[in-house]
N, C-alpha and C positions, 0 to 999 in steps of 0.2 A: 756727657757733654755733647753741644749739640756736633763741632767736630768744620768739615767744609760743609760750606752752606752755599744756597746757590746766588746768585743775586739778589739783593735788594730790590723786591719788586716794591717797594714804595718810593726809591731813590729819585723817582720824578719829579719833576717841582711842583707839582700839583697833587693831593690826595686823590686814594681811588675813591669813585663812587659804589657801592656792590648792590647791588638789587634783591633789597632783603626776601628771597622766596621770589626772587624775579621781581617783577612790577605789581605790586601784590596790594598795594591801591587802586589797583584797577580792575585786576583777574583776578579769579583764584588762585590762591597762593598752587605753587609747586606744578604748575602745569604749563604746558608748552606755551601756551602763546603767552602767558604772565613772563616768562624767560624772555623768549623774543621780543618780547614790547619792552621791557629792561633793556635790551641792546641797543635798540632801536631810537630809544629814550638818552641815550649816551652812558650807557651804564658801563664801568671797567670791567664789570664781573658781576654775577649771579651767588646767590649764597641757596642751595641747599641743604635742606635737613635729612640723615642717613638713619632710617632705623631696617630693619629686617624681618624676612619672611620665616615661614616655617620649612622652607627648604634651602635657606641663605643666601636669598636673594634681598641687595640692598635697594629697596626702596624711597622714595622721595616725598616723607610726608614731616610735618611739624612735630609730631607726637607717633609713637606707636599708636596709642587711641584713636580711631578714625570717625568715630563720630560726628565730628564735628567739623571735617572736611571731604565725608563724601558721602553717597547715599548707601553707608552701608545697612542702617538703620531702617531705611524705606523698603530693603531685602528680603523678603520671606526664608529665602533658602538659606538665608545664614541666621536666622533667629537666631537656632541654636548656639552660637559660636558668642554669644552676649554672655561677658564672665564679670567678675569684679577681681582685680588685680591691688596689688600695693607696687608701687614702682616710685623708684627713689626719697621710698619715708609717706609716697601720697597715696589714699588705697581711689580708687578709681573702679567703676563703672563703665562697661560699653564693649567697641570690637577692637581686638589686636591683633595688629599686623601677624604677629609670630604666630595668632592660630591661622595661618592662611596659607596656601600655597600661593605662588606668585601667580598662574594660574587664573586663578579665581578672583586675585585681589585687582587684573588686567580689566575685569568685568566690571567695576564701579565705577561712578563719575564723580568727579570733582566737586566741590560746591563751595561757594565762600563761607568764611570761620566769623565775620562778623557783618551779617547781613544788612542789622542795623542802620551800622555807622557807616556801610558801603554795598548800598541797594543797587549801584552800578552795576559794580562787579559780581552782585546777587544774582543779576539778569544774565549772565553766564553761567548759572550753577545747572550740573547734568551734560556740558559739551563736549569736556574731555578728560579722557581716563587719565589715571595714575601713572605716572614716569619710573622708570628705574634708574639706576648711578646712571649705567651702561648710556641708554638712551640719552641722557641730557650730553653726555660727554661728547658724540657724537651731534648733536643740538651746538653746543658751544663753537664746536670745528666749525662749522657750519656758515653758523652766523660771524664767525671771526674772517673767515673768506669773501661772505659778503660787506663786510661790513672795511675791510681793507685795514685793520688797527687791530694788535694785543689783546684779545680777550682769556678774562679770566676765570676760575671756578676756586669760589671760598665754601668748603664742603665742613659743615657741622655734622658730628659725630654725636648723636642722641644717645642718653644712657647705656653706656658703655656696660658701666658694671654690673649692670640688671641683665643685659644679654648676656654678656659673660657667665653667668650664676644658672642661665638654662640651655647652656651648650652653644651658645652663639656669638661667638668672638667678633667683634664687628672690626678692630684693629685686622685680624687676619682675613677676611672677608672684604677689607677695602683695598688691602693690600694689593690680593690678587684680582680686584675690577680697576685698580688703578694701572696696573703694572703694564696695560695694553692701550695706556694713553700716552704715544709719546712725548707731547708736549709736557711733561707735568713738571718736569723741573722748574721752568722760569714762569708756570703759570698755574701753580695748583698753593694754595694754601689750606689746611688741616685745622680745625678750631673745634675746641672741647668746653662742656662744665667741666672735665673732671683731669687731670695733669697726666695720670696715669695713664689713659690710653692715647694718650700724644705721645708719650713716651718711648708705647709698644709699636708706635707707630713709623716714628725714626728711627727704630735696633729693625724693623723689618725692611728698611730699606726704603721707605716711601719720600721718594723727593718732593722738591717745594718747600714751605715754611713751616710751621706751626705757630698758634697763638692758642693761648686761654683766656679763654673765656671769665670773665668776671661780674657775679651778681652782683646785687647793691647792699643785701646783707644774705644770713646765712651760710655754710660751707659745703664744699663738695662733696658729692653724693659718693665719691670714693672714697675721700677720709671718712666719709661719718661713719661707712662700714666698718673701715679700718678701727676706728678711734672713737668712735660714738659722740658723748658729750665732751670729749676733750677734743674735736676734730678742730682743727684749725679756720677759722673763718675767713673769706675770702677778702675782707677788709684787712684783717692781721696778715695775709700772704703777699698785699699788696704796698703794707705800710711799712716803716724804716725798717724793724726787722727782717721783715719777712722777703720783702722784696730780691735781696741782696741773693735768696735762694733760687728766686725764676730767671736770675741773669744766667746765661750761659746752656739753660736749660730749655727754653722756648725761646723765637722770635721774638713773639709780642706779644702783649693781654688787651683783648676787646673789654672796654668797660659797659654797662651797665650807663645812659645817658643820664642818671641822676647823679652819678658820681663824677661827671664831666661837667656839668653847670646846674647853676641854681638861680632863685629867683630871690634877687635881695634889692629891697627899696626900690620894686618898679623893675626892676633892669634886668635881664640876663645876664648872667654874670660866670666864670671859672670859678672854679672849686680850686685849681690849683694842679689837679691830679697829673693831668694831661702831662705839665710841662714837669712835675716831679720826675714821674716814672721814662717819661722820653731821655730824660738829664740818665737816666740809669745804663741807656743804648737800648733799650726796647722799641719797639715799634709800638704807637697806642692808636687802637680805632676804637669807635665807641656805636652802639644799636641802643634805639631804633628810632631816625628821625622819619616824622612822619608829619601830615599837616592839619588834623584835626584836631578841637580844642582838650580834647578829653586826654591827647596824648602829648602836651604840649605844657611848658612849666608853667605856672601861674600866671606869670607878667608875659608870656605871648597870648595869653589868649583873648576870644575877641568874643563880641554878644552872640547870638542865633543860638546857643545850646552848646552839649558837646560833640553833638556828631558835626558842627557846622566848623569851616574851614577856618583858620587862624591866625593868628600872625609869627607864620612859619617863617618867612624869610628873615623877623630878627633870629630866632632863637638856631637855625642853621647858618647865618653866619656867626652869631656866639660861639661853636661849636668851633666853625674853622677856625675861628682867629685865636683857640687853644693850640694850634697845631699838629691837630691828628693829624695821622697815617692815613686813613681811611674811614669811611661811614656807610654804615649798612643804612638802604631809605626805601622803604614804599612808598616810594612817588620817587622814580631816580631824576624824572624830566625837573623836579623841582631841585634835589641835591646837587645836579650839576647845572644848575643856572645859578644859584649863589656861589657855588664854587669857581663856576669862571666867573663870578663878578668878585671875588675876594682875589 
């Protein structure tokens, strides 16, 4: 059980906004000024992704695979280190964090993950290195001093149980890079695919919140180890039976935005989820609003293609008016202009 908990950082009257990867419609994701431009933008919090080095050191990228956010690839001196892995059930081609020392992995540069659909933020690709926890934590104090208001850090916990399986606990490893932030109680929330190492994460003493994480179909990559094809699906975890399990045991569950609204007869519209699982005493936020058509429900979207811009202000106030907790958005300046207009 989760036991004393600290404040309700959602208790405000208003959701938080969290800057999915920072401002990450703008910048490359996970790098310093994509953070800062998320503060700046009116963001409550920053969301990084936590994977690990080969000497345990937690790093700040979307994926262990780095291919496709920096120039590891353009590298001669790490050819070598190009493996093919299976990591969570997917076998994968390219570089991983874990064969790196941190070190070395200091030495690359950033680059945007979809160039295409954000040739802006392409134009910054090669400025700047790769961040560690340590570093944004120290980022976050920072901008919170300037910035005169509550800032916050929503920290995703990547494949827990795949590091776990090669000596690299990342629950113990956050522990002790958290353990020297002293704000974290009223301003750190913990968010998983997998329950398990949210779990390990509370018996190690880590204050703040936890939430799970919830895909739109599929189950977690730690039952399926456990339980294979009987693993429980993250639809069954969240629905009348299952639910009644994560009470008591997490804060909240981040859904998946397809499971938060849909597109019926023209209109944006709730699924329902939002207000079920809130009725339970969870906290529900829901990823990843963003403003282009390609990532946007059928009935917001608008002509030019899909990398062209959308009719994102229906389908984010759709969202609010379910009554999340909070929303993860690449473009925060956009998630908190319908939010102070709702």
């Amino acid at each position: 059980m989760i036991g004393d908990r600290p404040a309700d950082l959602t208790a405000a009257s208003r959701p938080l906004v969290i800057g999915h990867r920072g401002a990450s419609g703008y910048r490359p994701e996970h790098t310093e000024s994509a953070y800062r431009l998320a503060f700046e933008q009116g963001a409550d919090a920053v969301e990084p992704d936590l994977v690990a080095t080969r000497d345990g050191v937690l790093v700040i990228r979307h994926e262990n695979e780095i291919s496709g956010t920096t120039d590891v690839a353009r590298r001669p001196e790490f050819a070598d280190r190009r493996a093919t892995k299976v990591i969570d059930g997917q076998k994968l081609t390219g570089w991983f964090t874990e064969d790196f020392d941190w070190d070395e992995l200091a030495t690359l540069r950033a680059v945007e993950r979809l160039p295409k659909v954000r040739p802006a933020s392409a134009g910054h690709d090669g400025a700047e290195p790769m961040l560690r926890l340590v570093d944004l934590l120290r980022l976050v104090d920072e901008c919170q001093e300037v910035a005169g208001r509550m800032l916050r850090l929503v920290a995703e916990i990547k494949h827990a149980h795949y590091f776990a399986s090669i000596g690299l606990p990342l629950d113990e490893l956050f522990a002790l890079e958290i353990a020297g932030w002293d704000a974290a109680a009223d301003r750190l929330i913990v968010e998983s695919f997998e329950q398990s190492v949210l779990t390990k994460v509370r018996e190690r003493g880590v204050p703040g919140r936890i939430v799970y994480l919830i895909e739109a179909d599929g189950a977690a990559p730690d039952l399926v180890a456990r339980d294979g094809v009987n693993a429980l699906s993250y639809a069954a975890q969240i629905g009348p039976r299952g639910l009644p399990a994560l009470v008591g045991q997490v804060d909240g569950v981040s859904l998946a935005k397809s499971l938060v609204i849909t597109s019926e007869d023209d209109e944006v519209e709730s699924t329902g989820a939002v207000e079920r699982i809130s009725a339970s005493g969870l906290d529900v936020f829901t990823w990843t609003l963003r403003a282009e058509n390609r990532f946007l429900t059928r009935a917001a979207r608008l002509g030019g293609g899909k990398e062209a811009v959308g009719d994102w202000r229906t389908e984010f106030r759709a969202i609010y008016d379910t009554g999340v907790a909070g929303v993860f958005a690449d473009q925060p300046d956009l998630a908190v202009a319908v939010r102070d207009e709702v």
